[in-house]
N, CA, C and O atoms as a GROMACS GRO file, in nm:
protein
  304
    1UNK      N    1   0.084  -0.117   0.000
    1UNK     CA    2   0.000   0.000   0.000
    1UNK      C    3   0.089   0.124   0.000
    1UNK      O    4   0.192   0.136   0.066
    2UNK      N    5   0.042   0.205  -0.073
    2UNK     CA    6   0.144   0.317  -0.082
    2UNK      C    7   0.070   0.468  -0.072
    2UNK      O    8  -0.030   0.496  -0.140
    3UNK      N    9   0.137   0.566   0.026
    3UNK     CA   10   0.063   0.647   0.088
    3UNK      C   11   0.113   0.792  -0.045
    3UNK      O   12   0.190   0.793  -0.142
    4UNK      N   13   0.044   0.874   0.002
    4UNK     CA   14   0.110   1.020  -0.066
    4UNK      C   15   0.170   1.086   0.035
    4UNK      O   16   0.139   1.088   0.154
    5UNK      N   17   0.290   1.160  -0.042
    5UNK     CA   18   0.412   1.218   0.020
    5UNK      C   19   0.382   1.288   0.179
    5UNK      O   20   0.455   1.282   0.278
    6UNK      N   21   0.217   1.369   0.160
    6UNK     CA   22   0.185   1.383   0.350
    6UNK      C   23   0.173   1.322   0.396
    6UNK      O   24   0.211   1.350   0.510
    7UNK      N   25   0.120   1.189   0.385
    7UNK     CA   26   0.075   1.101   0.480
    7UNK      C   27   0.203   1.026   0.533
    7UNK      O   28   0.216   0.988   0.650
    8UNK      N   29   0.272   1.014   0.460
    8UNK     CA   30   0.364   0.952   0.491
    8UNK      C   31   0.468   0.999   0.577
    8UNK      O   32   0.535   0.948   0.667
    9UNK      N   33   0.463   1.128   0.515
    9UNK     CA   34   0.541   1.229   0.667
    9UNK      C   35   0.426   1.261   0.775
    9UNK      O   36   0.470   1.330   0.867
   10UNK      N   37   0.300   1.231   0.788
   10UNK     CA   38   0.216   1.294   0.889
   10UNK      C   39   0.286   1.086   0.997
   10UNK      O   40   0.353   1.062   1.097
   11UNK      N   41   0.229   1.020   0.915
   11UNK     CA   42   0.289   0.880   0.972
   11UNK      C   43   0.439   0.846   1.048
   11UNK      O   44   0.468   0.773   1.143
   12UNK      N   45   0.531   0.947   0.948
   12UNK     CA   46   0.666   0.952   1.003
   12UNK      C   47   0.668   1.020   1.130
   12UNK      O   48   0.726   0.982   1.233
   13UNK      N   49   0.602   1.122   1.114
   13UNK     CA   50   0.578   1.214   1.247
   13UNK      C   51   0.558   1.154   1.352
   13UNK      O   52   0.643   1.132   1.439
   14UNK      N   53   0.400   1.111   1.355
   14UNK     CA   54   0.334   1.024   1.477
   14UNK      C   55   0.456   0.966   1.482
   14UNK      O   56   0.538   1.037   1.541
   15UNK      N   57   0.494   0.874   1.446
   15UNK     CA   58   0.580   0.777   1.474
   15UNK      C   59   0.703   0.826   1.635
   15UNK      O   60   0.731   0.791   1.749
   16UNK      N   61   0.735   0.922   1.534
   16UNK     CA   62   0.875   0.970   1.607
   16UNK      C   63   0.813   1.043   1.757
   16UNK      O   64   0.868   1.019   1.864
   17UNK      N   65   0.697   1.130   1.749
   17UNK     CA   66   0.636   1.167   1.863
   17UNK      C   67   0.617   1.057   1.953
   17UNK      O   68   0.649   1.084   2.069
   18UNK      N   69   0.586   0.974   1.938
   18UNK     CA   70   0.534   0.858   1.998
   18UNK      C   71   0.667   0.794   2.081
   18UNK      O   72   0.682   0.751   2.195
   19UNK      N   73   0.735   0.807   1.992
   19UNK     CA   74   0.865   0.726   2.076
   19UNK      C   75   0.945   0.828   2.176
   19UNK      O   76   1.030   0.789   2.256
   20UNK      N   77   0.905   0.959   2.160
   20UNK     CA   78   0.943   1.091   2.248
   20UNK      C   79   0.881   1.042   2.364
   20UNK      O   80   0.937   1.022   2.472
   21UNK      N   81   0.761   1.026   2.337
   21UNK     CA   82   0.654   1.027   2.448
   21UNK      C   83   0.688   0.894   2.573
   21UNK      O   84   0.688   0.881   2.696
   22UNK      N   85   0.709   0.829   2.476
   22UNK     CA   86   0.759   0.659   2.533
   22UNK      C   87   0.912   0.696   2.612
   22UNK      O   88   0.894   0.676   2.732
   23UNK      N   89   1.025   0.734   2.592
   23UNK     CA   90   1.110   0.786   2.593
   23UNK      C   91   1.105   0.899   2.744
   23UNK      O   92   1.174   0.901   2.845
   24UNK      N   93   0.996   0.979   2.701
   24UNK     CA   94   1.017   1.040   2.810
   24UNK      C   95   0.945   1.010   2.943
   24UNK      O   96   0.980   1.065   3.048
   25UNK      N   97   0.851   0.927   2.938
   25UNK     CA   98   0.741   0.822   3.046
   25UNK      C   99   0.854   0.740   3.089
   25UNK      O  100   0.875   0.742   3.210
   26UNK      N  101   0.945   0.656   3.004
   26UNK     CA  102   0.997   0.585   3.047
   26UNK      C  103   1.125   0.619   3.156
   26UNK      O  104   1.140   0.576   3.271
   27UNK      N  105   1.216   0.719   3.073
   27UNK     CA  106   1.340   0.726   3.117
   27UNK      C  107   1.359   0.858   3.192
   27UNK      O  108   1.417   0.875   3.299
   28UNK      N  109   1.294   0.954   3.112
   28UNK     CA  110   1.320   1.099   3.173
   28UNK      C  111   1.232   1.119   3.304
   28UNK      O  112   1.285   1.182   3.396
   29UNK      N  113   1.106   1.070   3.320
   29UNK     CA  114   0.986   1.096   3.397
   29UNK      C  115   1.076   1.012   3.543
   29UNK      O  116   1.123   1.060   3.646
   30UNK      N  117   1.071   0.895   3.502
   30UNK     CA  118   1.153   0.821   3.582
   30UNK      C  119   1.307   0.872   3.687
   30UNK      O  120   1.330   0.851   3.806
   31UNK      N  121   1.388   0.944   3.582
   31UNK     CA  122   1.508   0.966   3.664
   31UNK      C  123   1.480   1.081   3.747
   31UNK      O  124   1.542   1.090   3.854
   32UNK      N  125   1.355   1.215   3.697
   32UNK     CA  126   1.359   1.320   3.765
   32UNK      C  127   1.312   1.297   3.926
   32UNK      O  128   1.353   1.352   4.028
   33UNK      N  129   1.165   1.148   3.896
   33UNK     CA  130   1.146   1.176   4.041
   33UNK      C  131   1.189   1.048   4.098
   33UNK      O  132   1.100   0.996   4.165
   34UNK      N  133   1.334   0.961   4.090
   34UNK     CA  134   1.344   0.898   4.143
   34UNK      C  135   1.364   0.892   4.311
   34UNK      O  136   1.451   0.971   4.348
   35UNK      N  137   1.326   0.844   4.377
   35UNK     CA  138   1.328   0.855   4.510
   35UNK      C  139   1.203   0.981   4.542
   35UNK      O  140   1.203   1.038   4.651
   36UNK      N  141   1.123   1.007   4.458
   36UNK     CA  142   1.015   1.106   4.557
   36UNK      C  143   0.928   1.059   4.662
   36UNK      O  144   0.876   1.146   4.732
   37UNK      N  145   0.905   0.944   4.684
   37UNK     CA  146   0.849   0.856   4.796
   37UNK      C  147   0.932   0.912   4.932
   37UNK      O  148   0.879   0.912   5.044
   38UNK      N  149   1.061   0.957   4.908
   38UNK     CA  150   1.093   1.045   5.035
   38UNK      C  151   1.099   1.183   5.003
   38UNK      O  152   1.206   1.212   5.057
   39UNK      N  153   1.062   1.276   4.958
   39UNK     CA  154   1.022   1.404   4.932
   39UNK      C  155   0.928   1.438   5.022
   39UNK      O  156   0.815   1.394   5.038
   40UNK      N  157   1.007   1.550   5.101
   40UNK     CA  158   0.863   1.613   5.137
   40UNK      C  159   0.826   1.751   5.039
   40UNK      O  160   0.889   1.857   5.044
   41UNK      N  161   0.751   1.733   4.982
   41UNK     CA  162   0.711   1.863   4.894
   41UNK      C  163   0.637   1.952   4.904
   41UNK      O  164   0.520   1.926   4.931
   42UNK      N  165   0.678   2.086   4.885
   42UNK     CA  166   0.676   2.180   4.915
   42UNK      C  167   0.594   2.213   4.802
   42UNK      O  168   0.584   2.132   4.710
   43UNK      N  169   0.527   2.339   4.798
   43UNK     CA  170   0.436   2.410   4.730
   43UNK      C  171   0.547   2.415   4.543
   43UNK      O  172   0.547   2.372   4.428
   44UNK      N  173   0.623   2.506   4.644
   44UNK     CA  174   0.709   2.548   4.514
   44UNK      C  175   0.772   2.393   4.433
   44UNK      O  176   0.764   2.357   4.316
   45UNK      N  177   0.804   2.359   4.497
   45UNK     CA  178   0.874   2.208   4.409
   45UNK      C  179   0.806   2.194   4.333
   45UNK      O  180   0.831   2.223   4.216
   46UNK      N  181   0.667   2.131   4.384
   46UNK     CA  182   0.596   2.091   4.280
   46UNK      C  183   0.551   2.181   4.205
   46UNK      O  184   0.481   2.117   4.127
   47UNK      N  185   0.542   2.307   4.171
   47UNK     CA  186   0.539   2.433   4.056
   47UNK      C  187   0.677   2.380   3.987
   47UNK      O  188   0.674   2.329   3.875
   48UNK      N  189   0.753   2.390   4.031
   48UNK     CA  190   0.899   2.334   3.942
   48UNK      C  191   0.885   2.216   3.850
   48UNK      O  192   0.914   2.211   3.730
   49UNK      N  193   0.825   2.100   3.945
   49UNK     CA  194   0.830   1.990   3.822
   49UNK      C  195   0.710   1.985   3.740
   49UNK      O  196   0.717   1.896   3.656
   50UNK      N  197   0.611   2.048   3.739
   50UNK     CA  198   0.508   2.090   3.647
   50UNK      C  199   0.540   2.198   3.548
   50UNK      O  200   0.488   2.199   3.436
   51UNK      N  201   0.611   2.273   3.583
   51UNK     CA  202   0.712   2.380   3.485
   51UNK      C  203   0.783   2.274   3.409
   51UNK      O  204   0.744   2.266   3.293
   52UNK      N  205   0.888   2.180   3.447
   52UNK     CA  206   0.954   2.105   3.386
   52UNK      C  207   0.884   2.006   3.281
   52UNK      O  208   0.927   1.978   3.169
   53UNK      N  209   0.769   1.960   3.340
   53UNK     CA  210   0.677   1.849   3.268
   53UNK      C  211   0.623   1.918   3.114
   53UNK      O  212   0.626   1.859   3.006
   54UNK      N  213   0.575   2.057   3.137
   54UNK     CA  214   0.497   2.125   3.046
   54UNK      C  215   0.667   2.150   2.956
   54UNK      O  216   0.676   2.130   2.834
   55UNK      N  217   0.736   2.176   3.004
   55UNK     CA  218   0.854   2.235   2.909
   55UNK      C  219   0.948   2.110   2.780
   55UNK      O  220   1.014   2.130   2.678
   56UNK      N  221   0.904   1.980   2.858
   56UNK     CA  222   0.928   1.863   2.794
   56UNK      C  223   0.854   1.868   2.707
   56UNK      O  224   0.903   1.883   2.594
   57UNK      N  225   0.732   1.858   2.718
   57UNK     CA  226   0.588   1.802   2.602
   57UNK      C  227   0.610   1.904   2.518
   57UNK      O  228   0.595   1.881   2.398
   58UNK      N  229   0.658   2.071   2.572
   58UNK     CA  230   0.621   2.165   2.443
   58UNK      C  231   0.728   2.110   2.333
   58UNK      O  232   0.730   2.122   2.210
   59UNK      N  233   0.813   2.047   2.421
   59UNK     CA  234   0.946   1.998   2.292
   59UNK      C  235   0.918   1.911   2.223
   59UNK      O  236   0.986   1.874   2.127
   60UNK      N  237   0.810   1.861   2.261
   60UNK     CA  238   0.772   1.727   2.191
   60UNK      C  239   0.677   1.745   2.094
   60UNK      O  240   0.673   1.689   1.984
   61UNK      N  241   0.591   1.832   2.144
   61UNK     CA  242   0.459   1.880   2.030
   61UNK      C  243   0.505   2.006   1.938
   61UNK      O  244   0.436   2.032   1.840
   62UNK      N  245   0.592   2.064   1.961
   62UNK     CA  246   0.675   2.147   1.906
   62UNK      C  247   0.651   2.126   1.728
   62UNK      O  248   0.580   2.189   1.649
   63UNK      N  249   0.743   2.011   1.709
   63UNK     CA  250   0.738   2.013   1.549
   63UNK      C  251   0.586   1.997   1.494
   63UNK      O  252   0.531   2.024   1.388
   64UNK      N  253   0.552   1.949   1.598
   64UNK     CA  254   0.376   1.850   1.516
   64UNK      C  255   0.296   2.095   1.486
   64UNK      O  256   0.212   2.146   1.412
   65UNK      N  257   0.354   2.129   1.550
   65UNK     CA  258   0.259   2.244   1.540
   65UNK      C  259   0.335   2.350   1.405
   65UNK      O  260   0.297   2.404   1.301
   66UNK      N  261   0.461   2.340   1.484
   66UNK     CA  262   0.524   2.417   1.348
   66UNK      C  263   0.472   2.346   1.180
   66UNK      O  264   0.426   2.409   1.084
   67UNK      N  265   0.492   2.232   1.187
   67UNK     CA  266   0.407   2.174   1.077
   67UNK      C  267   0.294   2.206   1.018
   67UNK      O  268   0.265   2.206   0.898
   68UNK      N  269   0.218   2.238   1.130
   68UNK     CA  270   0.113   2.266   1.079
   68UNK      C  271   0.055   2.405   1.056
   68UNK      O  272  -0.049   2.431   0.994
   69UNK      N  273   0.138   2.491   1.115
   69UNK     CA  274   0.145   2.627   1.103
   69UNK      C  275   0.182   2.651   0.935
   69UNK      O  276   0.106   2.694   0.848
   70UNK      N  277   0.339   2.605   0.921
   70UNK     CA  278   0.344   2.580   0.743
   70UNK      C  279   0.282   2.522   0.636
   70UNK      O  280   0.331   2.502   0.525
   71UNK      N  281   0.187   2.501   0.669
   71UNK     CA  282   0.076   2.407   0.617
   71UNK      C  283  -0.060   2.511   0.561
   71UNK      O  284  -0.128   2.512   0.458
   72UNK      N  285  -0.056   2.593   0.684
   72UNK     CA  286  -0.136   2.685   0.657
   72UNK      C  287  -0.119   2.782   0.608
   72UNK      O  288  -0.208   2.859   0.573
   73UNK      N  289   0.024   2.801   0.594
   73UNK     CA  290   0.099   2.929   0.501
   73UNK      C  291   0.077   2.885   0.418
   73UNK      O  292  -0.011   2.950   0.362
   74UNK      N  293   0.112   2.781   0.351
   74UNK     CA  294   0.080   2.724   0.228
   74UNK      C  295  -0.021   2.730   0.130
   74UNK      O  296  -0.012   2.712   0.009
   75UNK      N  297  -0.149   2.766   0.224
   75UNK     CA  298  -0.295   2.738   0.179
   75UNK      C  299  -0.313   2.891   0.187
   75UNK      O  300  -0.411   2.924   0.121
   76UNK      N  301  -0.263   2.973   0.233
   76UNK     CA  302  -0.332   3.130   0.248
   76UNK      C  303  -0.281   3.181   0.134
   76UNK      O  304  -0.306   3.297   0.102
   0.00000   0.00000   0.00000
């Protein structure tokens, strides 16, 4: 089966997002709060790692938007 040249980059995309996502659940999510079971947390901390969480994903959804921003240049 053979796709046309977007689909195939919209497919390449997902793809690679997906393994960000996997990637960062797995390894990154993991090392930041290892040991938080002894944390006592504080107001601010946790503003910190929710700052951090949101600053990951924007890196991740990042291209999927620029994409589609040029997409729409395209069409105007």
């Amino acid at each position: 089966m053979f796709l046309s040249f977007e689909a195939e980059s919209f497919v390449f995309q997902f793809t690679i997002q997906n393994m960000k996502i996997k990637i960062y659940t797995a390894i990154i999510l993991s090392v930041v709060l290892y040991g938080s079971e002894t944390w006592s947390v504080i107001l601010r901390n946790e503003c910190g790692l929710r700052v951090f969480e949101d600053w990951i994903l924007r890196r991740i959804f990042k291209s999927q938007k620029n994409e589609v921003n040029r997409s729409l240049e395209k069409t105007s």
